[in-house]
MOPAC internal coordinates of N, CA, C and O (Angstrom, degrees):
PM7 1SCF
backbone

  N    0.0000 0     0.00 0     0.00 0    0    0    0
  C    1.4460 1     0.00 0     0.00 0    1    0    0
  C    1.5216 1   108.07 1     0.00 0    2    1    0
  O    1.2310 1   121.34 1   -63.10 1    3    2    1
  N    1.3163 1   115.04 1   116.90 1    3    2    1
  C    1.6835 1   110.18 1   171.08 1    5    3    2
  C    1.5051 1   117.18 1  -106.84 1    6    5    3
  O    1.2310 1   137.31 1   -35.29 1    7    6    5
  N    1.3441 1    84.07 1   144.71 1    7    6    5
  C    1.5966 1    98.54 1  -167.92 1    9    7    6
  C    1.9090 1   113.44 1   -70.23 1   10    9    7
  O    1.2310 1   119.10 1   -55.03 1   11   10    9
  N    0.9425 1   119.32 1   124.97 1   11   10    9
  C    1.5078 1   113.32 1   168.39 1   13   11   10
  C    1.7560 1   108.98 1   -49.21 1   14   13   11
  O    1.2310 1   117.96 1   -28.29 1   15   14   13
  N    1.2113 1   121.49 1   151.71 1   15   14   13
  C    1.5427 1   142.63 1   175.98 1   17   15   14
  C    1.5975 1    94.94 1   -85.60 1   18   17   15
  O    1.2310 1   129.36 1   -24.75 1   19   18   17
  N    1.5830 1    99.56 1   155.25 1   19   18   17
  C    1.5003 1   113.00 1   176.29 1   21   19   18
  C    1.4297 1   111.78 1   -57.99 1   22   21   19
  O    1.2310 1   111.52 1   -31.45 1   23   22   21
  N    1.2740 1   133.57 1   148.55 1   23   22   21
  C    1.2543 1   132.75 1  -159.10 1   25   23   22
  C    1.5340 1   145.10 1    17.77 1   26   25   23
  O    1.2310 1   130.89 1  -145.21 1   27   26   25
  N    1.3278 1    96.59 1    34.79 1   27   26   25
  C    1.5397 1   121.91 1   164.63 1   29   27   26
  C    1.7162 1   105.13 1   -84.09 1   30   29   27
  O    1.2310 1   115.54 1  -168.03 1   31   30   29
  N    1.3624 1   126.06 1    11.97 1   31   30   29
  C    1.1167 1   116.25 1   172.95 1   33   31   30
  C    1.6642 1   122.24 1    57.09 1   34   33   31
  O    1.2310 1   116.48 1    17.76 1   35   34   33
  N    1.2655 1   124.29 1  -162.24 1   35   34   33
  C    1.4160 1   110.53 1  -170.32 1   37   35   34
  C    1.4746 1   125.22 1   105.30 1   38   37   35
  O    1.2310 1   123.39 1   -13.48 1   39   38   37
  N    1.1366 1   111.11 1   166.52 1   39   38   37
  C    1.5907 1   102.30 1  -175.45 1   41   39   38
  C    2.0614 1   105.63 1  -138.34 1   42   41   39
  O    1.2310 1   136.64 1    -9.56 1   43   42   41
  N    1.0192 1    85.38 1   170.44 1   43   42   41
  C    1.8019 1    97.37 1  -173.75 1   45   43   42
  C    2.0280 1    95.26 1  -137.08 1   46   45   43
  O    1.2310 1   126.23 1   -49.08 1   47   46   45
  N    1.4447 1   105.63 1   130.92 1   47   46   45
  C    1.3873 1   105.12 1  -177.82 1   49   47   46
  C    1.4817 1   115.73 1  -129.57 1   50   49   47
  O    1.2310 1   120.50 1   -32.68 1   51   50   49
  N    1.1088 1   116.66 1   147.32 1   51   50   49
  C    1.4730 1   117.08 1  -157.09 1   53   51   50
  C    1.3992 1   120.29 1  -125.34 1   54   53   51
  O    1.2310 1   108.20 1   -86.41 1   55   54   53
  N    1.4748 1   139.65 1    93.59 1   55   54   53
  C    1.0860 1   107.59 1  -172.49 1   57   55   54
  C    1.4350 1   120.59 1  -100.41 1   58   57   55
  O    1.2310 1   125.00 1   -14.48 1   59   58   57
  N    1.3694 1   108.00 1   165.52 1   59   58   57
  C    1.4126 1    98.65 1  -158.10 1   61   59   58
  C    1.9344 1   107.15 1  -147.55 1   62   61   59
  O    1.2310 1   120.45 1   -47.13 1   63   62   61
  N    1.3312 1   116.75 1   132.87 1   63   62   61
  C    1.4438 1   105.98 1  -170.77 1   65   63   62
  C    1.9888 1   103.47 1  -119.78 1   66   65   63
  O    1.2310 1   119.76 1    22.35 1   67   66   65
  N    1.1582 1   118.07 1  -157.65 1   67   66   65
  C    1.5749 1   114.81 1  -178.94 1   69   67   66
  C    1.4193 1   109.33 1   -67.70 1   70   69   67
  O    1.2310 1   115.22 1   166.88 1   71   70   69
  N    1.1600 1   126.67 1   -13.12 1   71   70   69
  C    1.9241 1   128.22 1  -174.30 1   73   71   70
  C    1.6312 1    94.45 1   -76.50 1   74   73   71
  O    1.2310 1   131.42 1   -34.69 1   75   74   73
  N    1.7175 1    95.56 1   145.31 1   75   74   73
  C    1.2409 1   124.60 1  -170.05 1   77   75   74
  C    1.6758 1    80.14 1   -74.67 1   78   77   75
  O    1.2310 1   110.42 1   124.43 1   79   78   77
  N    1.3519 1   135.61 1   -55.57 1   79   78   77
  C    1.7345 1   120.31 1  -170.48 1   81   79   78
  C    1.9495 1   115.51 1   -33.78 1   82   81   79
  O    1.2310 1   129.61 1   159.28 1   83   82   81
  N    1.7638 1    99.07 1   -20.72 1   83   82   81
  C    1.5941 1    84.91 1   179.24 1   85   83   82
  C    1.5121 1   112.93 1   -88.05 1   86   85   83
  O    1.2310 1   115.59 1  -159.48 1   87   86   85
  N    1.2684 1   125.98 1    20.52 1   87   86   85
  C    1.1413 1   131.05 1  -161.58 1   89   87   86
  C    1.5560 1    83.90 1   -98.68 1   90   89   87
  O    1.2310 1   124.25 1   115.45 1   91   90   89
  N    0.9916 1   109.44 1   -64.55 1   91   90   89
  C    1.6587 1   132.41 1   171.50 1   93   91   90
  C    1.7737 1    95.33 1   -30.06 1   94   93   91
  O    1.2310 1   125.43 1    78.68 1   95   94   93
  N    0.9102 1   107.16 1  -101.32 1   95   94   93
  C    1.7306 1   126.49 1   178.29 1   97   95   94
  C    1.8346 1    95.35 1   -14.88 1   98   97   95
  O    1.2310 1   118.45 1   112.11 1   99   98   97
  N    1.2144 1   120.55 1   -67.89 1   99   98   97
  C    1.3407 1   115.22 1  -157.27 1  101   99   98
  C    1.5886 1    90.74 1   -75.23 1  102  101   99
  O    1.2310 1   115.35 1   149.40 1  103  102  101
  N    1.2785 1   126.42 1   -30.60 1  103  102  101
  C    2.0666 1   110.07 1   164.08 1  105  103  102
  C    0.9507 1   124.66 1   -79.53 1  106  105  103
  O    1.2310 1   112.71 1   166.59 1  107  106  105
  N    1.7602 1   131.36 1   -13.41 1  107  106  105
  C    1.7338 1   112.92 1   143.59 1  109  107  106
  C    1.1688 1   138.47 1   -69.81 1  110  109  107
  O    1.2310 1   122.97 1   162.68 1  111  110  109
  N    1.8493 1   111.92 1   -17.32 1  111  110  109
  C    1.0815 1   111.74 1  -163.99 1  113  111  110
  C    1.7395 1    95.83 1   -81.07 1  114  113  111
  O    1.2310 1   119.40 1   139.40 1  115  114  113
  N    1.3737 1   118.75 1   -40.60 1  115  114  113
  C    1.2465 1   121.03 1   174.05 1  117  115  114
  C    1.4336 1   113.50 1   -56.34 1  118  117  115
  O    1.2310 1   112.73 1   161.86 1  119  118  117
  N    1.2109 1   131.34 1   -18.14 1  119  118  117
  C    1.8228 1   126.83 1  -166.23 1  121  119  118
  C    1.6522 1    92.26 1  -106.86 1  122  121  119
  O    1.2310 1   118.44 1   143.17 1  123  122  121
  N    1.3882 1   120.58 1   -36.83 1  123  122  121
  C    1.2340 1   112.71 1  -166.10 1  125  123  122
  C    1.5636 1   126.07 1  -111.49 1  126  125  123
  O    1.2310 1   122.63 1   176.34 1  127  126  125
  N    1.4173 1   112.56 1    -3.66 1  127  126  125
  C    1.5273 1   117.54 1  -179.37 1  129  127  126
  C    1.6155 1    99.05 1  -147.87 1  130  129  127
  O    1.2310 1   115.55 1  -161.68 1  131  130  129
  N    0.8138 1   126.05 1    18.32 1  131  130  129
  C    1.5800 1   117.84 1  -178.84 1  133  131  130
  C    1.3627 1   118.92 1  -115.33 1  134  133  131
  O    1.2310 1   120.66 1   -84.43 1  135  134  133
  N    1.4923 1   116.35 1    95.57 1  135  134  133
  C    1.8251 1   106.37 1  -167.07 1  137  135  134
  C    1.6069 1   104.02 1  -100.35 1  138  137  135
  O    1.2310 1   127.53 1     0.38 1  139  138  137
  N    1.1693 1   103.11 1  -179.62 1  139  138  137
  C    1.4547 1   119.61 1   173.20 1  141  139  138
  C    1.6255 1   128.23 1   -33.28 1  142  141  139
  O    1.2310 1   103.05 1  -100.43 1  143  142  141
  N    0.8119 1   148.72 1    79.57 1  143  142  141
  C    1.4635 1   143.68 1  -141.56 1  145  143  142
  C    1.2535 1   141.29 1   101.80 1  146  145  143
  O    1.2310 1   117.87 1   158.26 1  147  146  145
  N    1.2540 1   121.67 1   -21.74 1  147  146  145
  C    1.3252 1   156.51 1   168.60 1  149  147  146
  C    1.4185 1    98.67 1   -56.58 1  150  149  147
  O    1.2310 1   122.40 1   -36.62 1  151  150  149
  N    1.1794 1   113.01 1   143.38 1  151  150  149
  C    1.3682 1   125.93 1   162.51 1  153  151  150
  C    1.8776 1   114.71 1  -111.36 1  154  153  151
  O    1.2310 1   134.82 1   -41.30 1  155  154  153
  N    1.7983 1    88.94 1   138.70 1  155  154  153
  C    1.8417 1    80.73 1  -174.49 1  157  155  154
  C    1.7266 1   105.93 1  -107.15 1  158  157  155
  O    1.2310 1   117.03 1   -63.25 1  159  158  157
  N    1.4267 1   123.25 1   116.75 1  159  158  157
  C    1.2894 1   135.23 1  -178.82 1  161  159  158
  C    1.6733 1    97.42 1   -76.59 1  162  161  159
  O    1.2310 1   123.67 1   -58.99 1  163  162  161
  N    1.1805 1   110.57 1   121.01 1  163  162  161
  C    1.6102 1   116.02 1   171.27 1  165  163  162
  C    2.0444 1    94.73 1  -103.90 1  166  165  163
  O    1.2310 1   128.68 1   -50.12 1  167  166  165
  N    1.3576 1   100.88 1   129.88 1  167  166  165
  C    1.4623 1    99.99 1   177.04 1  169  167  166
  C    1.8859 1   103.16 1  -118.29 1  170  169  167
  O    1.2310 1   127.69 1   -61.53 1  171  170  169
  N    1.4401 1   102.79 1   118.47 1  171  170  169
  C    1.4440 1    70.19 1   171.90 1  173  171  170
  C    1.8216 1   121.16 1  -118.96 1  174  173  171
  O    1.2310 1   125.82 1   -25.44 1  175  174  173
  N    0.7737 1   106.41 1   154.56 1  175  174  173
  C    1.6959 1   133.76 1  -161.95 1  177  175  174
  C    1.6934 1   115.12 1   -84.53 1  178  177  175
  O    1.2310 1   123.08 1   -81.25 1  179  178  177
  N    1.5690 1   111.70 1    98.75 1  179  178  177
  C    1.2210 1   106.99 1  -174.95 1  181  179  178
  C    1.3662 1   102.47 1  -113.25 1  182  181  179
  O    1.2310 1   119.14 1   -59.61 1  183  182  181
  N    1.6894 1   119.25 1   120.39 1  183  182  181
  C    1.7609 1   133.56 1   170.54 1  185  183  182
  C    1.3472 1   105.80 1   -47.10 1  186  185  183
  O    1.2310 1   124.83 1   -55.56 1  187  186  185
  N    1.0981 1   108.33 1   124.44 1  187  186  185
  C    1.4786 1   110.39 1   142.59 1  189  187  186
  C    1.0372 1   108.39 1   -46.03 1  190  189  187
  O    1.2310 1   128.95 1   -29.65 1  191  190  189
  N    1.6731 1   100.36 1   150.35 1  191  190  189
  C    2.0168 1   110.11 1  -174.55 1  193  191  190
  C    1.6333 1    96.87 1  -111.71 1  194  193  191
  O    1.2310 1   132.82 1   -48.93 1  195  194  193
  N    1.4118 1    92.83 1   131.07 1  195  194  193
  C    1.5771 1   131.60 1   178.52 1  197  195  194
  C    1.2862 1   130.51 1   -40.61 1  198  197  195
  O    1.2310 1   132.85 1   147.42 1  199  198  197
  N    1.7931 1    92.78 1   -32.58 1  199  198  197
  C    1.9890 1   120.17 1  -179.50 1  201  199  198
  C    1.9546 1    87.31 1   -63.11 1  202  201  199
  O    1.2310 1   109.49 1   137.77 1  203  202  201
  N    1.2595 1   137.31 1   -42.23 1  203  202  201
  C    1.1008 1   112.03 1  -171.27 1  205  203  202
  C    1.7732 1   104.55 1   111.97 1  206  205  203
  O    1.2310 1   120.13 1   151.29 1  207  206  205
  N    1.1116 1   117.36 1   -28.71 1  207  206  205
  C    1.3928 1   137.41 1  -175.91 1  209  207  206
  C    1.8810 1   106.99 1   -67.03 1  210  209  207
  O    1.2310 1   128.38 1   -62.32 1  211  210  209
  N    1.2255 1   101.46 1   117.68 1  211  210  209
  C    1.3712 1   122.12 1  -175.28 1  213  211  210
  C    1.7454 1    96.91 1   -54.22 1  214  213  211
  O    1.2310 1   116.78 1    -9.69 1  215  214  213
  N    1.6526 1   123.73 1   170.31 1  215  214  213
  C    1.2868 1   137.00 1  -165.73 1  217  215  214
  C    1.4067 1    97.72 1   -85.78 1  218  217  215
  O    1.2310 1   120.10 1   180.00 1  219  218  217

């Protein structure tokens, strides 16, 4: 995976569901892959429910 260069623009995307771990996820992705220009896409992620019961 190569990293985009500083102001090459681009985006970094995150997905993220009700667990406190995405809290986590969306503060590494910002400390560790997110440069100057970049845009950060937060996606968030809803489970299908388990009961079996249609939407």
């Amino acid at each position: 995976m190569s990293q985009p260069r500083k102001g090459d623009g681009g985006s970094v995307a995150v997905a993220v569901d009700r667990d406190k771990g995405s809290q986590y996820a969306v503060r590494w992705a910002v400390e560790h892959l997110l440069t100057k220009g970049q845009t950060l896409n937060v996606v968030h992620v809803k489970p299908k429910s388990q009961t079996g019961s249609n939407p």
